[in-house]
LUMTI-344815 format. One line per 3 residues: number of its first residue (from 0); for each residue z, x, y of N, C-alpha, C, O. Coordinates in steps of 0.05 Angstrom, whole numbers. Layout:
<pts>
NUM	Z X Y Z X Y Z X Y Z X Y; ... $
</pts>
This chain:
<pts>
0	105 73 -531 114 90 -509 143 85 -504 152 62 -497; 157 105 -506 192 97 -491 201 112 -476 202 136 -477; 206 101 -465 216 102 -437 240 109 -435 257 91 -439 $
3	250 137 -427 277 141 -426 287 129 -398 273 130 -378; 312 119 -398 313 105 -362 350 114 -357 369 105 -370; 349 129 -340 376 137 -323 391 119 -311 378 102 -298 $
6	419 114 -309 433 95 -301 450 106 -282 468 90 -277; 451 134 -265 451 141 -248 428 135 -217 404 128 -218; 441 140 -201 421 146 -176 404 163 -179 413 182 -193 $
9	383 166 -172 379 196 -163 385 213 -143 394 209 -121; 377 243 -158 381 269 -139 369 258 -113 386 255 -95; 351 253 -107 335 252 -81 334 226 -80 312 215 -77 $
12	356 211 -80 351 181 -76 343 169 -47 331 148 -44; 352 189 -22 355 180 10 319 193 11 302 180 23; 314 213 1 284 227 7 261 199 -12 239 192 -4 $
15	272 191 -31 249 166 -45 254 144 -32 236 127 -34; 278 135 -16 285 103 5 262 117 17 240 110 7; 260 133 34 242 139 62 211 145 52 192 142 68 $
18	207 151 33 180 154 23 173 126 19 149 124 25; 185 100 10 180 75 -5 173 57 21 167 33 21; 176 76 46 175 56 64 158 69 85 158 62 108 $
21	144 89 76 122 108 100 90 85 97 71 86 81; 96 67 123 76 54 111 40 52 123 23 35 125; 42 91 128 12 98 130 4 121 108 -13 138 110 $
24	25 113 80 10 135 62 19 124 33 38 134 22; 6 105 24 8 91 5 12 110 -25 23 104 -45; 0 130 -19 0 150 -50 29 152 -54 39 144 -75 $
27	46 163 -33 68 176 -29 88 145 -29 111 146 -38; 78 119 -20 105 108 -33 93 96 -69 111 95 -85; 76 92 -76 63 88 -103 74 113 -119 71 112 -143 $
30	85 133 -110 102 160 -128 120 154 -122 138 153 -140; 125 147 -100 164 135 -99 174 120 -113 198 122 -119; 160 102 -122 164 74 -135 162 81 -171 171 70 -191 $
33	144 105 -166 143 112 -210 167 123 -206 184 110 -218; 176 145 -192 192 155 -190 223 137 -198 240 140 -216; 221 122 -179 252 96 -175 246 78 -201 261 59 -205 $
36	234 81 -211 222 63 -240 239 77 -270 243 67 -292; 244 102 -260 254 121 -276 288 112 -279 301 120 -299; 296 103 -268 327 103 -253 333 64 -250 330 49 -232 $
39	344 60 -282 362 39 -284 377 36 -266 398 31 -278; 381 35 -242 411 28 -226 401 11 -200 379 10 -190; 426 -1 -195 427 -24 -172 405 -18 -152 387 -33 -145 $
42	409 8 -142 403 12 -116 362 11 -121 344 1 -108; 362 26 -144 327 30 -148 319 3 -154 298 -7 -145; 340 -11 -175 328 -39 -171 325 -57 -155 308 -74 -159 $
45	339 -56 -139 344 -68 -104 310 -61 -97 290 -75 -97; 315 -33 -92 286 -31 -71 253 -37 -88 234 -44 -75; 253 -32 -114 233 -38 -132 227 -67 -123 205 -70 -113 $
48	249 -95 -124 253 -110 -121 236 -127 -94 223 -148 -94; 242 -108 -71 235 -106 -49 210 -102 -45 194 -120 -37; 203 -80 -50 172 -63 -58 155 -92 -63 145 -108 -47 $
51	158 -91 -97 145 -115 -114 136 -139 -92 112 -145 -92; 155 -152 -73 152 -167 -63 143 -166 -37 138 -188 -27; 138 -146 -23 134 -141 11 106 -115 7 86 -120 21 $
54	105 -101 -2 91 -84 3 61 -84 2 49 -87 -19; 46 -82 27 21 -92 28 -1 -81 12 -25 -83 18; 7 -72 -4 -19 -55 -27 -8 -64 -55 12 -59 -69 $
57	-34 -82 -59 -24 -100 -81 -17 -84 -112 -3 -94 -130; -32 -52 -112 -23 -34 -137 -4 -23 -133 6 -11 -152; 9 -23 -107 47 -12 -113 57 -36 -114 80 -32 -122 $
60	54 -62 -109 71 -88 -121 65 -86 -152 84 -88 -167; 39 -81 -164 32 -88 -184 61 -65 -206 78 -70 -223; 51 -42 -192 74 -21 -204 105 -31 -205 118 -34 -226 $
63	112 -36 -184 141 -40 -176 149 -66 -200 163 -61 -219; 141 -84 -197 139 -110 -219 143 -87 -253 164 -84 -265; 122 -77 -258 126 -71 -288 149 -53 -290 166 -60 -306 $
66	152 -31 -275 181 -16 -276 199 -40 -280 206 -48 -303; 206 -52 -255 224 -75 -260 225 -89 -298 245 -89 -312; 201 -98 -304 211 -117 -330 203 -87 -349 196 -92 -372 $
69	203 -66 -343 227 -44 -370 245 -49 -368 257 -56 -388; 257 -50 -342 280 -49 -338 298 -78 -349 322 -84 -347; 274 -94 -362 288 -121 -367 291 -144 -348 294 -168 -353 $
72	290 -132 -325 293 -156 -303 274 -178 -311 254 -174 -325; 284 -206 -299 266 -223 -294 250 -233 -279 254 -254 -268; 223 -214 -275 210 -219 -242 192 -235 -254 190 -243 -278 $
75	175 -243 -225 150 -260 -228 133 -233 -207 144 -222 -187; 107 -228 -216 93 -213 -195 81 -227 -172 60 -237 -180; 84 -231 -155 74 -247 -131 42 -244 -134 32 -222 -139 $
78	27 -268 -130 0 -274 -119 -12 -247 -104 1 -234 -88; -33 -243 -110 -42 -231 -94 -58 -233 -57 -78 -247 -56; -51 -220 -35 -48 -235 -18 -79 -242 -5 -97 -226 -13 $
81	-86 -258 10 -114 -271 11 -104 -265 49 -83 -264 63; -138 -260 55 -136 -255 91 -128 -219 95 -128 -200 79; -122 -222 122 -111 -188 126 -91 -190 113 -77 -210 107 $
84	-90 -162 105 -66 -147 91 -47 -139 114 -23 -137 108; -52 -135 139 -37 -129 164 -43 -145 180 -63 -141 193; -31 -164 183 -24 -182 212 -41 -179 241 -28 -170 261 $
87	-71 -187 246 -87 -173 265 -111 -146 263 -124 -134 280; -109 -144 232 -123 -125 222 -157 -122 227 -170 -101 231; -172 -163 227 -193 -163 229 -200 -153 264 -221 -143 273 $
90	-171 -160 281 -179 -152 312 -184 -133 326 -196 -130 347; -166 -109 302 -166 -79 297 -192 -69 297 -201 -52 313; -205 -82 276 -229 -72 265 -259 -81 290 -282 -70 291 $
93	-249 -98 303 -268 -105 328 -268 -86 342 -287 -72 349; -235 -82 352 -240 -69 380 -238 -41 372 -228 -26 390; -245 -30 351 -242 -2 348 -281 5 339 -293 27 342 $
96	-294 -25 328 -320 -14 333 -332 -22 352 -355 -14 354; -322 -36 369 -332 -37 403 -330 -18 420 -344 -16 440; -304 1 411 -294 27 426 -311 46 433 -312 61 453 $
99	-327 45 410 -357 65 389 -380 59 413 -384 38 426; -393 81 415 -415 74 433 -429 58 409 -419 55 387; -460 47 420 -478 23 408 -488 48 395 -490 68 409 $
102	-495 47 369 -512 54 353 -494 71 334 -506 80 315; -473 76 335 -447 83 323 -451 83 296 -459 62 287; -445 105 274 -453 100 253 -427 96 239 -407 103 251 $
105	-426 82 208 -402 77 198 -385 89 196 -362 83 199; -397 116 186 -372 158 183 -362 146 215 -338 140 218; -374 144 228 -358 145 257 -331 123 259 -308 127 268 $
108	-343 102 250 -322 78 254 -302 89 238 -280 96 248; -308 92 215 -292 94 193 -271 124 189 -254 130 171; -280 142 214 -261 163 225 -241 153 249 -217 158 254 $
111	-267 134 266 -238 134 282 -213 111 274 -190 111 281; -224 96 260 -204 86 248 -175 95 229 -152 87 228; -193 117 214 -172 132 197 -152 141 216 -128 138 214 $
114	-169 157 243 -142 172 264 -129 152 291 -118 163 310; -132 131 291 -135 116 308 -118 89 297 -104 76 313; -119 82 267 -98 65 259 -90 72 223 -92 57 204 $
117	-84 92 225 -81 102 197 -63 80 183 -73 76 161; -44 67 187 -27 43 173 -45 25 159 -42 19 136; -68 14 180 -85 0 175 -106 13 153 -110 -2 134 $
120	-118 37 152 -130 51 141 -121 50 116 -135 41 97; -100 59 115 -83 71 91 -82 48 70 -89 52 47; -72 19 80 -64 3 71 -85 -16 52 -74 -28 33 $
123	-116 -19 56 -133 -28 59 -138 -6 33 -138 -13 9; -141 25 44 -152 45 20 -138 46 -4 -150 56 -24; -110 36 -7 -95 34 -25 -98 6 -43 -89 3 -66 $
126	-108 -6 -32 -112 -41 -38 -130 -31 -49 -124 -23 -72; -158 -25 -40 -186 -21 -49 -196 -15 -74 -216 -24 -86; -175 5 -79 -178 28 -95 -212 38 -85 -220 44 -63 $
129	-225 36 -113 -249 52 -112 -269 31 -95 -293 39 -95; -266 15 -86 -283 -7 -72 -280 4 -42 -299 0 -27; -262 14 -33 -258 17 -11 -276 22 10 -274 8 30 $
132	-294 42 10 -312 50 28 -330 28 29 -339 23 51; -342 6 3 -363 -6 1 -361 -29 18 -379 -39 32; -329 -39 16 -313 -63 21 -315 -58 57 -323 -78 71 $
135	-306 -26 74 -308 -25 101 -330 -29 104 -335 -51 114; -355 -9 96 -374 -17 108 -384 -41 111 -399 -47 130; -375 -61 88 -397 -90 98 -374 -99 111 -381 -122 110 $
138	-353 -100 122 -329 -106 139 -340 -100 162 -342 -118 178; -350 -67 170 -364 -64 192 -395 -67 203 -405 -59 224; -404 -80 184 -427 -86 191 -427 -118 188 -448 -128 196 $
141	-417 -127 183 -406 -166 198 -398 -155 224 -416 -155 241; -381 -148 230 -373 -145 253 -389 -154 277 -413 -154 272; -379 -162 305 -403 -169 323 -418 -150 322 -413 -126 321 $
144	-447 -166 322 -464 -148 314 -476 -155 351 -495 -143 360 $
</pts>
């Protein structure tokens, strides 16, 4: 596979910074990042750089890292991270199924959560991948019971 790679900025370089950092819609910075993967230059490698290392969904670090070593850089991919992915995430997940009247079913939790902390949502569904729904529900059913 080769990879043609641009040593210009890009056309829409200020519209892919602000996508790489929308951080309740993981699809949209995971396209930002193939996108900036395309584009040899300082500035995409800067934020790839950034990405790789901060971004709480471990398949846009995973992404951001391989663009990077096309590009030749010398990264290390960071560990993957152990505990919440967001800072208070498990407290989230209490007081939003305590919110729930008693007998509350999971579609329920697992809506108001989507509209109620989408960052949290988002971040978790992006981690998950296809585990995701299986992973909330036994998340919400530990929960105080």
């Amino acid at each position: 596979m080769n990879i043609e790679l641009n040593n210009e900025v890009p056309a829409n370089f200020e519209e892919l910074k602000k996508s790489v950092n929308r951080t309740s819609n993981w699809r949209e910075r995971l396209d930002a990042v193939e996108q900036l993967g395309q584009w040899n230059d300082q500035q995409s490698i800067n934020i790839l750089t950034r990405i790789m290392s901060s971004d709480t969904v471990y398949p846009i670090q995973e992404t951001a890292y391989r663009k990077l070593r096309a590009f030749g850089e010398d990264v290390q991919l960071p560990p993957r991270k152990k505990g919440d992915l967001i800072k208070g995430a498990g407290k989230v997940f209490v007081r939003i199924k305590k919110s729930l009247p008693e007998g509350h079913t999971f579609e329920e939790f697992k809506e108001k959560l989507q509209k109620t902390r989408s960052d949290v949502y988002d971040t978790y569904e992006g981690d998950k991948g296809a585990d995701f729904d299986k992973w909330l529900e036994t998340t919400w059913a530990s929960l105080l019971k």
